[in-house]
VEXVEXLO-825953 format. One line per 3 residues: number of its first residue (from 1); for each residue z, y, x of N, C-alpha, C. Coordinates in steps of 0.02 Angstrom, whole numbers. Atoms other than C-alpha are relative to their C-alpha. Layout:
<nodes>
NUM	Z,Y,X,Z,Y,X,Z,Y,X ~ ...;
</nodes>
This chain:
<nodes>
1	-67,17,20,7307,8383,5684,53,35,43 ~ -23,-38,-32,7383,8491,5815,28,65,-25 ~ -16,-58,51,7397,8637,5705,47,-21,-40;
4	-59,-5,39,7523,8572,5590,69,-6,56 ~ -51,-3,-38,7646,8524,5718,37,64,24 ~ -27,-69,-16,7645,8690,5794,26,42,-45;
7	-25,-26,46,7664,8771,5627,58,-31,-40 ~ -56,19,-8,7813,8664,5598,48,34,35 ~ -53,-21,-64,7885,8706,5761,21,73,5;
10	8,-41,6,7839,8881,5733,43,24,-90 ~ -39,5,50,7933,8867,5558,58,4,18 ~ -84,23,-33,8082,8803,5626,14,44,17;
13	-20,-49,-42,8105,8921,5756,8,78,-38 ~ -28,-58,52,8067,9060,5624,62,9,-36 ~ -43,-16,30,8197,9013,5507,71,-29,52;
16	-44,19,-61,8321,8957,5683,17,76,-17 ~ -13,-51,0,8305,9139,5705,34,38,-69 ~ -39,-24,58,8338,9196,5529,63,-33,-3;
19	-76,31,9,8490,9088,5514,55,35,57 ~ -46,-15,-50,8549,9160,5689,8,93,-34 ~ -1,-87,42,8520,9342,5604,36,28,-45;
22	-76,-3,62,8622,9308,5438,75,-7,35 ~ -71,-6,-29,8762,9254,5555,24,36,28 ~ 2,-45,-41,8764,9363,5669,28,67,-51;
25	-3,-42,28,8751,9502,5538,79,-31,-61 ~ -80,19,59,8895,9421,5414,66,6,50 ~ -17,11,-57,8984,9413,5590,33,95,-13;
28	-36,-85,2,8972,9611,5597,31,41,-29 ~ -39,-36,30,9021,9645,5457,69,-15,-12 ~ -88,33,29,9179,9536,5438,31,13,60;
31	-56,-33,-41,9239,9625,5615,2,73,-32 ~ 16,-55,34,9172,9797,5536,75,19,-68 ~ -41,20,42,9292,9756,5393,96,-8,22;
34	-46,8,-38,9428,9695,5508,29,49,42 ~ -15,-63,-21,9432,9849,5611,29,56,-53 ~ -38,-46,46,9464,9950,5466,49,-3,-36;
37	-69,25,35,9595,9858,5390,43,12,47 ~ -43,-23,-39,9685,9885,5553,3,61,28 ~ -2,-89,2,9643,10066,5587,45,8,-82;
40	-34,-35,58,9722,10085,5372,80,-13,38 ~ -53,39,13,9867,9966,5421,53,65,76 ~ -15,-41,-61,9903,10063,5604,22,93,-31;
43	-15,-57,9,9910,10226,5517,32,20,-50 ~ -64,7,85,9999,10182,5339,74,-8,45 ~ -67,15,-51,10137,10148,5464,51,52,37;
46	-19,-61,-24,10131,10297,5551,23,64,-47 ~ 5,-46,38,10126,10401,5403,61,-16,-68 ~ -75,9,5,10275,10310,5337,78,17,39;
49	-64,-31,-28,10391,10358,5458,-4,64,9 ~ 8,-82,32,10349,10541,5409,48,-6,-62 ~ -43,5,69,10443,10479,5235,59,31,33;
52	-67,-29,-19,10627,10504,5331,-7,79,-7 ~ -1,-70,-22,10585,10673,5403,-10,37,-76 ~ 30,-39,92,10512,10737,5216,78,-17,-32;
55	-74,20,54,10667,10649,5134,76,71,54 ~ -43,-36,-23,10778,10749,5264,-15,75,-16 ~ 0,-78,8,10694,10930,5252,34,18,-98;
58	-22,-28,43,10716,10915,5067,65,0,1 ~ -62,10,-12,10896,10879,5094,22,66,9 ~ -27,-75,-22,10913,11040,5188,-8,71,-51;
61	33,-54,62,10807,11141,5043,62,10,-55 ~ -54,-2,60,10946,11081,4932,64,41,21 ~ -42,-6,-10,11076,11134,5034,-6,93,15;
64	-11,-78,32,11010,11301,5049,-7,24,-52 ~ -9,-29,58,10992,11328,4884,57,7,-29 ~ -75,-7,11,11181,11293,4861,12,68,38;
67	-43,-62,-20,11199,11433,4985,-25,50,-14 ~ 21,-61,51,11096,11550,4881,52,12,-44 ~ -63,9,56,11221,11504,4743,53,17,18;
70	-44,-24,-21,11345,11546,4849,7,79,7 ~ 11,-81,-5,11280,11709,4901,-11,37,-49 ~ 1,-25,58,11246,11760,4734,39,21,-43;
73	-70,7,26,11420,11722,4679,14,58,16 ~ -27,-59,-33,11472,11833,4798,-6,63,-4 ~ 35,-54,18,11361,11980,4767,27,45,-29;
76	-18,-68,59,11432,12156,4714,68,-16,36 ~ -58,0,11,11610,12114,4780,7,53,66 ~ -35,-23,-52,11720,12208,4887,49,10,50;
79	-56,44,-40,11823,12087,4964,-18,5,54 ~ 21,6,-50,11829,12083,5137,-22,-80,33 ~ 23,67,-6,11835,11898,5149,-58,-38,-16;
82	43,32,31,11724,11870,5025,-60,4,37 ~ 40,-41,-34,11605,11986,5123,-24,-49,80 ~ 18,24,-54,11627,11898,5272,-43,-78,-16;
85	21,73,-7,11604,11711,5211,-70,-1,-31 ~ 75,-14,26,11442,11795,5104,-62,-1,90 ~ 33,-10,-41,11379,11862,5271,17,-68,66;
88	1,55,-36,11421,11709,5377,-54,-83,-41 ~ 56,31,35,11335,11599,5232,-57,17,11 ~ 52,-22,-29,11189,11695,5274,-39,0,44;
91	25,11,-56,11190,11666,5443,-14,-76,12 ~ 8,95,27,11200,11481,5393,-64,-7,3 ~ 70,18,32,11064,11490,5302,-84,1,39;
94	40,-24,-53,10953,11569,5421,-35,-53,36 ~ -28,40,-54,10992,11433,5555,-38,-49,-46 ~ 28,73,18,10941,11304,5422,-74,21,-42;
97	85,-36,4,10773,11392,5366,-46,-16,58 ~ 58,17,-57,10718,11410,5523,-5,-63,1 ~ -1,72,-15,10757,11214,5563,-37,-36,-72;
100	63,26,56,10652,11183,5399,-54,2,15 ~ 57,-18,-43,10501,11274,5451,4,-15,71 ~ 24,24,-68,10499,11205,5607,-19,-71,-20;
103	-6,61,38,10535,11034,5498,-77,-13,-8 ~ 88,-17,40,10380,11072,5423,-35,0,45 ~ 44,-13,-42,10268,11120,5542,-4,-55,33;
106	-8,66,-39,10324,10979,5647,-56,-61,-45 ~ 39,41,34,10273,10868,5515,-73,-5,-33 ~ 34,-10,9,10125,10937,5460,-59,-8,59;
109	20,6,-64,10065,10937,5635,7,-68,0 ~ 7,74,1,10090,10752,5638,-12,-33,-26 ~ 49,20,68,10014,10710,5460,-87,17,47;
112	64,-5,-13,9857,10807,5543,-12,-39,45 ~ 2,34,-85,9863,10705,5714,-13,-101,-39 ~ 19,67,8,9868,10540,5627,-59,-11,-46;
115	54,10,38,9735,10583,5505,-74,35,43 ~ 38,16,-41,9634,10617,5638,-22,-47,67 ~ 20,87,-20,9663,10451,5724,-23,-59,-48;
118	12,70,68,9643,10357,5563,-104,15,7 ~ 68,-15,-17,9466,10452,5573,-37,-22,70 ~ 23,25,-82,9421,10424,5753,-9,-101,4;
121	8,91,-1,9468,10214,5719,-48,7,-35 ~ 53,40,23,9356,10211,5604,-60,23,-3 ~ 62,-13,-20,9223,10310,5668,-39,-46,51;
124	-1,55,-45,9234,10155,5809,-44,-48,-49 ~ 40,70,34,9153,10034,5662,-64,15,-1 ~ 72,-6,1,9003,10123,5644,-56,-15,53;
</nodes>
């Protein structure tokens, strides 16, 4: 009669263990889960305040395209004024090109930087 007891006890303790195993494991995954919702949430954030800067370069895109329109106007004349405010528009323009492409770059450079922290958090779950 010794034998059943133990195989009781030996039951128990089996499914003790299984029960500590499902928890444990439902456990990992609901931080697993949790980590990644805050690695999305941490970097949707970051990658929102990129919106301004984007909303501003196009701003500037527009404004040189007015001074294409300008310069275009101008084109062919032989005013001296005209000449000058063509070639001073120009130099405008320049000035706000470059400060685009740098716009850019900037931002692009900081799209890649957070999408390789968004990667890195959640290379942490695995």
């Amino acid at each position: 009669m010794k034998k059943q007891p133990i195989a009781v006890k030996l039951s128990l303790l089996l499914f003790l263990f299984l029960v500590v195993a499902i928890v444990y494991g439902v456990h990992g995954i609901y931080d697993a889960r949790a980590h990644r919702a805050a690695c999305y949430r941490a970097n949707l954030e970051k990658l929102n305040s990129l919106e301004p800067s984007t909303a501003t370069i196009n701003a500037e895109v527009q404004e040189i395209q007015l001074d294409q329109d300008v310069i275009d106007r101008l084109e062919g004349t032989d005013d001296d004024t005209a000449i000058q405010r063509r070639n001073h528009t120009i130099d405008g323009m320049k000035v706000k090109l470059t400060k685009v492409n740098k716009d850019r770059a900037e931002g692009q450079r900081r799209t890649e930087q957070i999408q390789a922290e968004l990667l890195s958090c959640l290379a942490e779950v695995k």
